[in-house]
PASEBA-1860 file (N, C-alpha, C; in nm, 3 decimals):
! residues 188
1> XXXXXXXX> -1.017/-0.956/1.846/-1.047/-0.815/1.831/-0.997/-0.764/1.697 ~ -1.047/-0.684/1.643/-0.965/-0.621/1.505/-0.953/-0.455/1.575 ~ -0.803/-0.456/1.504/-0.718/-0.311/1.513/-0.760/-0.212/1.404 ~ -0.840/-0.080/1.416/-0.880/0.013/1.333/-0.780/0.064/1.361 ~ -0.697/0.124/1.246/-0.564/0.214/1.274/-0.615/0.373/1.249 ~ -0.764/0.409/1.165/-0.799/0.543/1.194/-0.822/0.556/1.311 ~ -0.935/0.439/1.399/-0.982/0.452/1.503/-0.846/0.487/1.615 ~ -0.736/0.383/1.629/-0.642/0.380/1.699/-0.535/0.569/1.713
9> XXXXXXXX> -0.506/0.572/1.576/-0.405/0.686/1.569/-0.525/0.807/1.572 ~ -0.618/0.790/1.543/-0.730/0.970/1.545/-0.731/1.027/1.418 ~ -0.769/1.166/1.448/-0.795/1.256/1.322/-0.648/1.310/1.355 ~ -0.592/1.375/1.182/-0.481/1.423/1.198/-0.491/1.513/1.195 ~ -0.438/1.662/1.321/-0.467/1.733/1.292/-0.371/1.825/1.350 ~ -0.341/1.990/1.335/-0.242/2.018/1.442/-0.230/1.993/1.511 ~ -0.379/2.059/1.611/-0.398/2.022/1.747/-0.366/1.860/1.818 ~ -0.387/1.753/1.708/-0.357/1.597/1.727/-0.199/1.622/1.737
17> XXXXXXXX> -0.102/1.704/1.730/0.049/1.684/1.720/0.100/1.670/1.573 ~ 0.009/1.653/1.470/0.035/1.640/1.339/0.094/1.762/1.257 ~ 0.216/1.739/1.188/0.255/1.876/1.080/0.183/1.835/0.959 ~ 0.235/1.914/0.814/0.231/1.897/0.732/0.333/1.826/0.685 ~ 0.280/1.710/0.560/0.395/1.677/0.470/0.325/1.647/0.354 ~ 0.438/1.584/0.277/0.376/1.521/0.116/0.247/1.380/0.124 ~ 0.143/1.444/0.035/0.041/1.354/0.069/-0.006/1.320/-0.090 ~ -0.067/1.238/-0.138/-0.185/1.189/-0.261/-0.319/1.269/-0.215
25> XXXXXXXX> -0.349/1.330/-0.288/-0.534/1.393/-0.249/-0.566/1.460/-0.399 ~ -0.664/1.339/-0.437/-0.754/1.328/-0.530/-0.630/1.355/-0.685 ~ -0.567/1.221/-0.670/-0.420/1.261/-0.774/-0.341/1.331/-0.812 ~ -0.333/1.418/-0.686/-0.231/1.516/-0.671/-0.117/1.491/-0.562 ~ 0.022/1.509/-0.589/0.097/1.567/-0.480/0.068/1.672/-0.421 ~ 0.033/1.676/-0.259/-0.010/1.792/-0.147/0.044/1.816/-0.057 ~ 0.065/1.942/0.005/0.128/1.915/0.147/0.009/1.920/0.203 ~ 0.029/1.830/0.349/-0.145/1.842/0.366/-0.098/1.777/0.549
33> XXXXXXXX> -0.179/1.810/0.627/-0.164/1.787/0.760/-0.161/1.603/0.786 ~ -0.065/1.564/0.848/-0.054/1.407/0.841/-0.015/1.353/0.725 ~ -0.012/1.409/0.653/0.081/1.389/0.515/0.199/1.256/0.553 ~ 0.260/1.174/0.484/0.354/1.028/0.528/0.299/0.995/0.669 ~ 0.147/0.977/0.665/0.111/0.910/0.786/0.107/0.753/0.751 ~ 0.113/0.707/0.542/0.051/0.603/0.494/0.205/0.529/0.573 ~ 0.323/0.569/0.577/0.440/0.526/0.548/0.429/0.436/0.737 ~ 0.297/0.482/0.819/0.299/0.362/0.956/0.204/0.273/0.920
41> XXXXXXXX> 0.105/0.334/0.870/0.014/0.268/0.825/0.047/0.108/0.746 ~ 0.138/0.102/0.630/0.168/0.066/0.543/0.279/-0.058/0.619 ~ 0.398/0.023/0.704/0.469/-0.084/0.795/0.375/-0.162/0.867 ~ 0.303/-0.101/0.986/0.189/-0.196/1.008/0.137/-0.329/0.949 ~ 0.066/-0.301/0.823/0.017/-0.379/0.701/0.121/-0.509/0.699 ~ 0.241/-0.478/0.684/0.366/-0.575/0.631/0.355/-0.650/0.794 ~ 0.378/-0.623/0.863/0.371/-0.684/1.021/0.273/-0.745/0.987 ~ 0.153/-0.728/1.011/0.014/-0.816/1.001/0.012/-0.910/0.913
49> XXXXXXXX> 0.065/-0.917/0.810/0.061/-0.984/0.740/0.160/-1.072/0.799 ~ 0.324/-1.067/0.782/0.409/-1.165/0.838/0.368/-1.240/0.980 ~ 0.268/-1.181/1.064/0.239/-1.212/1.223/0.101/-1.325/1.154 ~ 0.092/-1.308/0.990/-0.050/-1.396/0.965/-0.193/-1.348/1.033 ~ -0.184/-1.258/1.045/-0.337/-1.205/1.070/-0.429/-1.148/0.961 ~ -0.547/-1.170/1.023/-0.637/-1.222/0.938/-0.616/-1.013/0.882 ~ -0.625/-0.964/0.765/-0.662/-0.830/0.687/-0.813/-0.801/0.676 ~ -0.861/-0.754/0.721/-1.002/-0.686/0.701/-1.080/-0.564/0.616
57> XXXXXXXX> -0.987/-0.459/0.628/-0.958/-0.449/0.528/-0.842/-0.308/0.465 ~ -0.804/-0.295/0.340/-0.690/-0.248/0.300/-0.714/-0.163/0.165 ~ -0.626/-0.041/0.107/-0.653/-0.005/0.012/-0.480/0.029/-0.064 ~ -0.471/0.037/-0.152/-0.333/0.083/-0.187/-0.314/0.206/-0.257 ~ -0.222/0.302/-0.258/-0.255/0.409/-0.311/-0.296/0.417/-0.412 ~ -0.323/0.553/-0.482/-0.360/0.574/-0.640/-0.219/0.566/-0.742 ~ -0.077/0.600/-0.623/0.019/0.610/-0.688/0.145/0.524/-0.602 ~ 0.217/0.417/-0.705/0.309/0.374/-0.609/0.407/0.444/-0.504
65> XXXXXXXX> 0.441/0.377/-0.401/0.507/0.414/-0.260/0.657/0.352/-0.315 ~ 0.764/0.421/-0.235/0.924/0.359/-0.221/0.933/0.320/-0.157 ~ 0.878/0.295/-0.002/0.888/0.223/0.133/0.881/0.090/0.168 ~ 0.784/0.097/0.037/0.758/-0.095/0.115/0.764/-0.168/-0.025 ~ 0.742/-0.281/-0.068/0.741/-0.374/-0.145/0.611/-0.371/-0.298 ~ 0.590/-0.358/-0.403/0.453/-0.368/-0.451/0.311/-0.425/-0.397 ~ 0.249/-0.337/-0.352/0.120/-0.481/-0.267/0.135/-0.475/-0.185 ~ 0.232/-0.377/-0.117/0.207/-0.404/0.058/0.250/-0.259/0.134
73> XXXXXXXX> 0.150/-0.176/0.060/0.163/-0.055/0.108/-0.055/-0.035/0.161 ~ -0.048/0.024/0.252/-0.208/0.022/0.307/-0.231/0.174/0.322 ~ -0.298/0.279/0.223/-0.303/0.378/0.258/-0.439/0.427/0.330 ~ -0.426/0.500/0.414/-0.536/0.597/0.508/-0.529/0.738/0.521 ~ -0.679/0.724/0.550/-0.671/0.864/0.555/-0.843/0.891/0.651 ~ -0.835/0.989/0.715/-0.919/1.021/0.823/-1.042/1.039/0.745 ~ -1.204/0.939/0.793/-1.291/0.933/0.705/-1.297/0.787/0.577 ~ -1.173/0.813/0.585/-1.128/0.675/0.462/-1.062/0.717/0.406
81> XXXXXXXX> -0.990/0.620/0.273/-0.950/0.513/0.341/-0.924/0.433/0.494 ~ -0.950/0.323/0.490/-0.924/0.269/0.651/-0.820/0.153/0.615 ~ -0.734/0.135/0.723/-0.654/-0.020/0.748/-0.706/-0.063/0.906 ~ -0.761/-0.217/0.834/-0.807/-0.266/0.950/-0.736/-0.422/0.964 ~ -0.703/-0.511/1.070/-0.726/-0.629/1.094/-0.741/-0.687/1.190 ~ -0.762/-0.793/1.207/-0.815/-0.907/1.320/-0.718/-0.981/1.360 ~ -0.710/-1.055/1.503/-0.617/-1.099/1.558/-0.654/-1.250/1.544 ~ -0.715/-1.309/1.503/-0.732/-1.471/1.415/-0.655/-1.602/1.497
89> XXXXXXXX> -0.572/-1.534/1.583/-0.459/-1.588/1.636/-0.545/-1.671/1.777 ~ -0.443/-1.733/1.855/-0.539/-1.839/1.977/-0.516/-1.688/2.110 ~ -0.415/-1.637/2.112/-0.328/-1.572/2.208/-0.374/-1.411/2.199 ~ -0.333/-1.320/2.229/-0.330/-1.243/2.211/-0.215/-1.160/2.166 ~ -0.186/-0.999/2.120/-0.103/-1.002/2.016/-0.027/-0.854/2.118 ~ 0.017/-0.810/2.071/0.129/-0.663/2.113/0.186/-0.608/1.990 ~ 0.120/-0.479/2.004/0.206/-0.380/1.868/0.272/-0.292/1.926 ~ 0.421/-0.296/1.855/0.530/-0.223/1.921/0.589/-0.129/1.799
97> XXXXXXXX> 0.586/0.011/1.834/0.611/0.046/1.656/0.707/0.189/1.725 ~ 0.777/0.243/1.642/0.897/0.310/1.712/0.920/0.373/1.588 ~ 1.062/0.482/1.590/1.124/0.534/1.542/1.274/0.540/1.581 ~ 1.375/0.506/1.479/1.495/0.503/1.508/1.569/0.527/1.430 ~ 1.666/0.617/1.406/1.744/0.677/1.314/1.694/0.680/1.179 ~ 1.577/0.805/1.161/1.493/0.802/1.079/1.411/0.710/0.999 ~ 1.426/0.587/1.059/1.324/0.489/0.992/1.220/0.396/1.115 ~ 1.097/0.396/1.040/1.012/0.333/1.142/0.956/0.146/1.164
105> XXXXXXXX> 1.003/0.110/1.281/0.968/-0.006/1.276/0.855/-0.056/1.339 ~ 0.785/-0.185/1.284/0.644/-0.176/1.353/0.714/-0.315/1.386 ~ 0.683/-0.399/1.484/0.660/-0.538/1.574/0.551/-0.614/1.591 ~ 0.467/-0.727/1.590/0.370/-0.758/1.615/0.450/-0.855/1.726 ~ 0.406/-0.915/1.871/0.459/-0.973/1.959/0.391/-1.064/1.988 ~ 0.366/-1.194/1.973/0.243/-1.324/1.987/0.303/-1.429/2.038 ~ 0.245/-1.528/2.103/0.294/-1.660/2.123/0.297/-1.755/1.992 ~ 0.449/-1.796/1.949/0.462/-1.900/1.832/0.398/-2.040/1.851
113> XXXXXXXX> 0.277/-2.085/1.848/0.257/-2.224/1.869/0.286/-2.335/1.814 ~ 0.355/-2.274/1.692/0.350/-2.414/1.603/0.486/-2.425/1.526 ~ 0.566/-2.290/1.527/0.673/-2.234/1.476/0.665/-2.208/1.306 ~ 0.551/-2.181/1.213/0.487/-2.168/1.143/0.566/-2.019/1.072 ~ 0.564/-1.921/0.988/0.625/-1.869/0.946/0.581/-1.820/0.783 ~ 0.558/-1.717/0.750/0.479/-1.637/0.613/0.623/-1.612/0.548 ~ 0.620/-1.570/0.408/0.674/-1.497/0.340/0.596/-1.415/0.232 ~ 0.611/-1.308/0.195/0.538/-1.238/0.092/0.596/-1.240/0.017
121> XXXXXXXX> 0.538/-1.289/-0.155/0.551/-1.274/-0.291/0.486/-1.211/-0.368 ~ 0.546/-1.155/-0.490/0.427/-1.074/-0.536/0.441/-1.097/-0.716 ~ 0.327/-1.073/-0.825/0.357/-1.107/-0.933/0.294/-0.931/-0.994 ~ 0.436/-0.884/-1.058/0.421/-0.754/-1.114/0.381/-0.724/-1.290 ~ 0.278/-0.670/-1.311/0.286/-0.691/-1.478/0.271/-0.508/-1.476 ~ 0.304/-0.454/-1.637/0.229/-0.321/-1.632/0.070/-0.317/-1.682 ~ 0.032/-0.180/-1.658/-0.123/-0.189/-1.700/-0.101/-0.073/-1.833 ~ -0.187/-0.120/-1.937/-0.195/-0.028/-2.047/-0.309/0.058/-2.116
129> XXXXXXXX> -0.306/0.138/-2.144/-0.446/0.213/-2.196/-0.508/0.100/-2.241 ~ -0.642/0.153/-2.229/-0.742/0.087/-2.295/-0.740/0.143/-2.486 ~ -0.757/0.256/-2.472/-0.785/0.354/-2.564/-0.611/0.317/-2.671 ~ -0.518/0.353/-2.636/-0.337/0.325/-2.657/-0.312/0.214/-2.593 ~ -0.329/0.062/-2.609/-0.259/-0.080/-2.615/-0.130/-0.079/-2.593 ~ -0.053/0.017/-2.679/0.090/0.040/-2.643/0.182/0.123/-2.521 ~ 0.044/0.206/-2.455/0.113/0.316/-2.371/0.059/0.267/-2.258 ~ 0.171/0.232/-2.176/0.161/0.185/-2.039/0.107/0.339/-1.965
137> XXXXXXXX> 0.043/0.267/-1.841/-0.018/0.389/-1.778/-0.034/0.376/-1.640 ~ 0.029/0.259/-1.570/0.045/0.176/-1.412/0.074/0.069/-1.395 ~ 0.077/0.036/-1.310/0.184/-0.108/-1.256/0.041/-0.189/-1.168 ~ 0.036/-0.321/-1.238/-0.040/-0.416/-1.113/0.031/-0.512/-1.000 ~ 0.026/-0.547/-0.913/0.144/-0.614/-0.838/-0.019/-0.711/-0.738 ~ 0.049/-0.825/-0.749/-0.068/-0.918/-0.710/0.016/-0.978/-0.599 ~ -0.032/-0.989/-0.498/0.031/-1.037/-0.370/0.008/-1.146/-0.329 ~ 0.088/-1.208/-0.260/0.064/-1.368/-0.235/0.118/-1.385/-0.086
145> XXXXXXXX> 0.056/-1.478/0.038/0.100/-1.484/0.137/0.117/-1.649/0.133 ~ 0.245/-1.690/0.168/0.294/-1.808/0.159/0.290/-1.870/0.317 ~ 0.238/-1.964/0.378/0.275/-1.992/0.516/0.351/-2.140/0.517 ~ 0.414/-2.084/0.551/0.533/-2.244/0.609/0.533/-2.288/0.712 ~ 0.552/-2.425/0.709/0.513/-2.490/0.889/0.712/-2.495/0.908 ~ 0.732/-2.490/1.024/0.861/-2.532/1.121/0.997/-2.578/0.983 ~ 0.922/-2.627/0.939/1.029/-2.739/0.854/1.061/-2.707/0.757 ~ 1.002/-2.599/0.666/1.001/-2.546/0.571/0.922/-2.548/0.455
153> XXXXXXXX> 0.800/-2.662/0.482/0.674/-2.688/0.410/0.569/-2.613/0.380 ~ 0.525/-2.558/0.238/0.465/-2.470/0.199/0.318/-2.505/0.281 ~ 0.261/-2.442/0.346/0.120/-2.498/0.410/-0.028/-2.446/0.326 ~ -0.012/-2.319/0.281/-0.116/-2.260/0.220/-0.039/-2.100/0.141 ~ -0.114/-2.121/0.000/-0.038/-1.998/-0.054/-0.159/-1.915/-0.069 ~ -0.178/-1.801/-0.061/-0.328/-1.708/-0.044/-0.324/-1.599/-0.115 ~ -0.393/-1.593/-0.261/-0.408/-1.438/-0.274/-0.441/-1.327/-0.201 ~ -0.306/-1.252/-0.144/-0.392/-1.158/-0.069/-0.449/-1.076/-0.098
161> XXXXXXXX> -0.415/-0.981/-0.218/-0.474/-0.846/-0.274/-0.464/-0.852/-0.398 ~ -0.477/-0.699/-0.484/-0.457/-0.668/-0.599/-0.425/-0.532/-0.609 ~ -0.336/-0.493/-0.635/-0.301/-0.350/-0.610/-0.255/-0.296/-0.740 ~ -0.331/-0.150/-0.834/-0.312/-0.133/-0.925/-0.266/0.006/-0.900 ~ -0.141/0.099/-0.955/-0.094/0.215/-0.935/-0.069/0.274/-1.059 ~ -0.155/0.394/-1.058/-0.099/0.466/-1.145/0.017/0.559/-1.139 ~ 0.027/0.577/-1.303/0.186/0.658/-1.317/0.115/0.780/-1.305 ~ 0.224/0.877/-1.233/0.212/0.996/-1.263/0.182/1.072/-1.405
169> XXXXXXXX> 0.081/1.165/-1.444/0.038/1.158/-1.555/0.181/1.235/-1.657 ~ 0.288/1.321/-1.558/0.442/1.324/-1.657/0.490/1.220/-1.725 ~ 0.429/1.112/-1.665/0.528/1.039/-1.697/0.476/0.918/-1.771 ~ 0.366/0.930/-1.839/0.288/0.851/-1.939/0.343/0.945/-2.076 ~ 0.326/0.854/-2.146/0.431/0.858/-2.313/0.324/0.825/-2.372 ~ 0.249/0.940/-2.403/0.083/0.979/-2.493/0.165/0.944/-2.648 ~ 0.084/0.896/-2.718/0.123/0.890/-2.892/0.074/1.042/-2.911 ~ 0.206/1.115/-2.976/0.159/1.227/-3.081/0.047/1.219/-3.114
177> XXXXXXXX> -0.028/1.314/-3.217/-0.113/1.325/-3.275/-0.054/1.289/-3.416 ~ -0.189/1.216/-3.484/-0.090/1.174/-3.609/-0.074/1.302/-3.701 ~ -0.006/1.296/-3.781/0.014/1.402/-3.919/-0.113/1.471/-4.010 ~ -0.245/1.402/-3.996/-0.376/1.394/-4.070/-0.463/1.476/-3.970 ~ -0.414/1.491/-3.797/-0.484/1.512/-3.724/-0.429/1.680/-3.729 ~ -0.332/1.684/-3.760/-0.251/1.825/-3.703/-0.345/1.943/-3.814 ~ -0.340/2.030/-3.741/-0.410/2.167/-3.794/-0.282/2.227/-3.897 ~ -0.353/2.243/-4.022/-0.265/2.294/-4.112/-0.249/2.439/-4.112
185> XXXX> -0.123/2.533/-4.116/-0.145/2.646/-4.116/-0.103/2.685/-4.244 ~ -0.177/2.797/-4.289/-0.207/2.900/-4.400/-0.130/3.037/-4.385 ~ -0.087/3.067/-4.487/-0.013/3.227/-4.489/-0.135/3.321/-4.526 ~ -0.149/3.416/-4.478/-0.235/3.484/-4.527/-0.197/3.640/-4.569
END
């Protein structure tokens, strides 16, 4: 079966039990109804992945997250973005996801058949204008899912994604205008 997490959690809405909080909408910081809904979404993602299930599919924000790792944040939003995956597995699976002294944990619960075991790696470079070569302008973080059998033997290493984030536009370091460009002023 594959898990739609719009389908699963709904539209966010008051009436759904949803407040407002801090959200991304259309490269802005918003307060916006369901606002840090990405922050289950995103734990989720990291579960699925360590439980080795198959990703169907995933998006990453426009702007990096503090919660989770580079590459392994899954953002949604009602309409789309979607986080989806498949249970790939022989068994069937159990999602157990909670809240406990302000932080949220997600569980995936399966039968181990083989005693087999993932780790996530990731390879981070920055991204730079096209236009300015020199002025960084986001971060790429390329993800890798490593599976190990029992013993500690690398079994298969898998690109999983590609996740590119931009900087907040404060915080890009534009080149001046040169000296030739600047408008000369006149006394009159």
């Amino acid at each position: 079966q594959t898990f739609s997490y719009n389908d699963v959690v709904g539209q966010r809405t008051k009436a759904n039990g949803f407040k407002e909080a801090g959200a991304y909408s259309n490269g802005q910081v918003v307060q916006e109804v369901g606002g840090g809904i990405c922050q289950t979404s995103s734990t989720l993602y990291c579960a699925a992945l360590f439980a080795n299930l198959e990703i169907t599919q995933r998006d990453c924000h426009m702007f990096a997250v503090g919660y989770v790792p580079w590459g392994m944040d899954a953002t949604v939003s009602w309409g789309g973005p979607e986080f989806r995956f498949k249970n790939n597995r022989d068994y069937p699976i159990e999602i157990k996801a909670y809240v406990q002294n302000g932080s949220v944990t997600v569980e995936i619960w399966g039968t181990d058949v083989d005693g087999s075991y993932v780790e996530m790696t990731n390879s981070v470079s920055t991204v730079y204008s096209s236009k300015y070569p020199s002025v960084a302008v986001g971060t790429k973080a390329i993800t890798y899912r490593n599976v190990y059998d029992k013993d500690g033997k690398l079994l298969s290493r898998t690109k999983e994604d590609v996740s590119v984030y931009n900087y907040h536009p404060e915080d890009i370091k534009w080149p001046s205008p040169s000296p030739s460009a600047t408008p000369k002023q006149t006394k009159t």
